[in-house]
N, C-alpha and C positions, 0 to 999 in steps of 0.2 A: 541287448538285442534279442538274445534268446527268450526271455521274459517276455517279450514282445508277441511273438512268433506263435509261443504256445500259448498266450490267452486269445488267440484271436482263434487259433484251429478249436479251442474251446468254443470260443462264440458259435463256431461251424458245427461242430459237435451239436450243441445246443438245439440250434434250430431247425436243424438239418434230422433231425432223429427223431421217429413217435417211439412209443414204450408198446412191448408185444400187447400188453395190455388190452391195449385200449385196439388193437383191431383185428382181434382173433372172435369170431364169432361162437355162440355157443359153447359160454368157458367152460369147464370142467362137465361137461354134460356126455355122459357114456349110457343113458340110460335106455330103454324101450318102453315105446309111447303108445297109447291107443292108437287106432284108427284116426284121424280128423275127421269129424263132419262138415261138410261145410253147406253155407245152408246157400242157398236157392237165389239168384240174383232176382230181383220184379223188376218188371218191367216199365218203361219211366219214359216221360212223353220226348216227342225227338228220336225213339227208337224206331230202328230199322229191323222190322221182322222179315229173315224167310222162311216161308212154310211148306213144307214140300209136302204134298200126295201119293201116299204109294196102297192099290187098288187093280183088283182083276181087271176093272172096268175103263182099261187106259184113254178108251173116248170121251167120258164122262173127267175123267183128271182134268181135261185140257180145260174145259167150260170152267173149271177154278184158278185156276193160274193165273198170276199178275203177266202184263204181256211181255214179263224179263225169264218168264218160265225156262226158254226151250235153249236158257246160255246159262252156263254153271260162273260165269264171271261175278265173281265179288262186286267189281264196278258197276256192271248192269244192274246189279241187285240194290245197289245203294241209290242208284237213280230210279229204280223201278218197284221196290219191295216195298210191303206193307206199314207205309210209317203211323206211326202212334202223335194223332194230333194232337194240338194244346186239349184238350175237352177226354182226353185220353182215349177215345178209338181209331180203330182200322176199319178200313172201307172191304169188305171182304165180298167176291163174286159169290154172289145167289143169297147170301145171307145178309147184306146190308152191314149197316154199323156194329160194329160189336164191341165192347168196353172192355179193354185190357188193361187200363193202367192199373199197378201196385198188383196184378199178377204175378205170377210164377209158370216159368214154363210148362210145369209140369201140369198147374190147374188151367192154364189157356187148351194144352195139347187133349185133354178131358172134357173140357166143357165144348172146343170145336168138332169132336169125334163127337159126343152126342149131338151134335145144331146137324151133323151130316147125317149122321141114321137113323137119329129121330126124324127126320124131314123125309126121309124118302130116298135120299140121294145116292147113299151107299147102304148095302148089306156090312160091309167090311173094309176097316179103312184105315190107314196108318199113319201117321203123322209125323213130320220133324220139324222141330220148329228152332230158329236162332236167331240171338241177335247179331245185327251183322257190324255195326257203328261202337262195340262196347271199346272203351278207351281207358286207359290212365295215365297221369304228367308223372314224371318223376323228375326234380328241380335239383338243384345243389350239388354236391360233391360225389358225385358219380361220374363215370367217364364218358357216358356218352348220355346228358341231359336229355330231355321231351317228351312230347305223347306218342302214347303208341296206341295203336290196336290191337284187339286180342280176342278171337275167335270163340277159345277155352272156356266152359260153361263156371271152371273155378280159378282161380290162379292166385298164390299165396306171395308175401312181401317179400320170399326170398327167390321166386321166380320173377317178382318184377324186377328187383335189383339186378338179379345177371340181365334182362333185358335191357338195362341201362349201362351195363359194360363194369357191374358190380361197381361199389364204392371205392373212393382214392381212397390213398393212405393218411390224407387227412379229412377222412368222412367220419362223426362221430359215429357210431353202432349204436352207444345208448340213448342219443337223443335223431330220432327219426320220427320227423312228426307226419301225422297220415291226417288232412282235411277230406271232411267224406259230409254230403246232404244226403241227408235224412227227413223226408217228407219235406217238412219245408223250412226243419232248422240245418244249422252248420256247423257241426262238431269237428274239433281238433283233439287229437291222440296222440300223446309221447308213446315210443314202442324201443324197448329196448333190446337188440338184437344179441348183445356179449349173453343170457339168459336163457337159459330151456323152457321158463316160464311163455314166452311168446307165440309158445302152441297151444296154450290153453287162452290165449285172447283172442277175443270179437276180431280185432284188427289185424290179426294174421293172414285171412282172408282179404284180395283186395278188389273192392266192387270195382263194378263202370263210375266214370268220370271222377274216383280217387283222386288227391293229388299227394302225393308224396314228396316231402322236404327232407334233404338230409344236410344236416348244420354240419361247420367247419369247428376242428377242434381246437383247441388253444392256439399250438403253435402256429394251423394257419390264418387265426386271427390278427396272431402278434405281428407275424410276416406282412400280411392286406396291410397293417397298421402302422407299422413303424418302417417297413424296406421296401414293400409290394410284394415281392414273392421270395423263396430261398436261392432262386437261380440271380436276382438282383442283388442278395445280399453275397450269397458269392463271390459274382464279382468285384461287387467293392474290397471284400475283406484281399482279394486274391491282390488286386491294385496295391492296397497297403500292403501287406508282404510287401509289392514288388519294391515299394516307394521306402520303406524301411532299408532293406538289403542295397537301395541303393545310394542309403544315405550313412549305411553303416560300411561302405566300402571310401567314403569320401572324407 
């Protein structure tokens, strides 16, 4: 009967337990890092720009404004701001069409401040520009799955993860695949997070419309596969105990 008893709290054991291993991030890493750079999202059709104006000449601002100018709501913005159509431009007041696809904020907010002073429009003239629709999914074994939004001109794969309520305890770290378009192919990236290595990759950085996968590890594959989950096998093994103890009193 005892024999019994303790191969089964083994079974529990078993299943019931990851290894520190596997979900400690950044293993032995005590070290000091460069700077990261991160480079510059471009902008990509379907984007929503806002652009704001800041100028002595607060009469002349208004004559450029989309008509969501005079409300700081994100929403209005999203219904009213300057989107980037299939053909890659924006409709811009006084200037017509202007070609922004596969820019950078930085060379859009340049080449619009010249179209305004070179024109005549402004002596002086300031610009902010963002995107307002940038997104990333994150799938799989994290705690709180989906897409989000994200205002932030950068945001790295360990800010997305706390966004998604961090990794479960059966979330691989070394296999987290990141799906990212790239002009007009579609690259997939293993990224392995236990590594200090992950600050010197491309994919530490996570653009708009990323999609981040994080796979389940053995045991809760074995769990989907053979019980459903450890709380189902639980139960069962706890039944036998009980159905044992009540066969070993009979």
């Amino acid at each position: 009967m005892k024999q019994y008893i303790l191969i089964i709290f083994l079974l529990i054991f078993t299943f019931s337990c990851s290894s520190k291993k596997n979900i400690i991030y950044l293993q032995g890493s005590d070290e000091m890092f460069n700077k990261i750079e991160y480079a510059e999202n471009r902008i990509r059709v379907d984007d929503i720009l806002k652009i704001t104006l800041n100028s002595e000449f607060q009469e002349t601002i208004v004559e450029f404004r989309s008509s969501d100018a005079i409300s700081s709501s994100k929403d209005v913005y999203l219904l009213n701001g300057f989107q980037v159509n299939s053909d890659g431009y924006i409709s811009f007041p006084k200037l017509g069409s202007i070609y922004v696809l596969g820019k950078t904020i930085t060379q859009l907010k340049s080449e619009l401040t010249s179209m305004l002073t070179d024109g005549g429009y402004f002596n002086d003239i300031h610009l902010d520009i963002k995107i307002l629709n940038s997104y990333f999914t994150i799938l799989g074994e994290v705690n709180r799955p989906g897409k989000y939004d994200f205002l932030e001109n950068n945001i790295n794969i360990f800010e997305a993860i706390g966004i998604g309520g961090d990794l479960t305890i059966n979330g691989k770290r070394n296999d987290i695949k990141i799906i990212r378009n790239i002009g007009e192919n579609t690259t997939v990236k293993t990224i392995d997070l236990t590594k200090d290595s992950i600050f010197n990759n491309t994919y530490f950085q996570i653009f708009p419309g990323d999609i981040i996968i994080v796979n389940p590890n053995t045991t809760r594959i074995k769990n989907a596969g053979i019980i459903g989950n450890s709380g189902t096998l639980i139960s069962l093994l706890s039944f036998l105990i009980s159905s044992f103890i009540v066969l070993g009193n009979n």
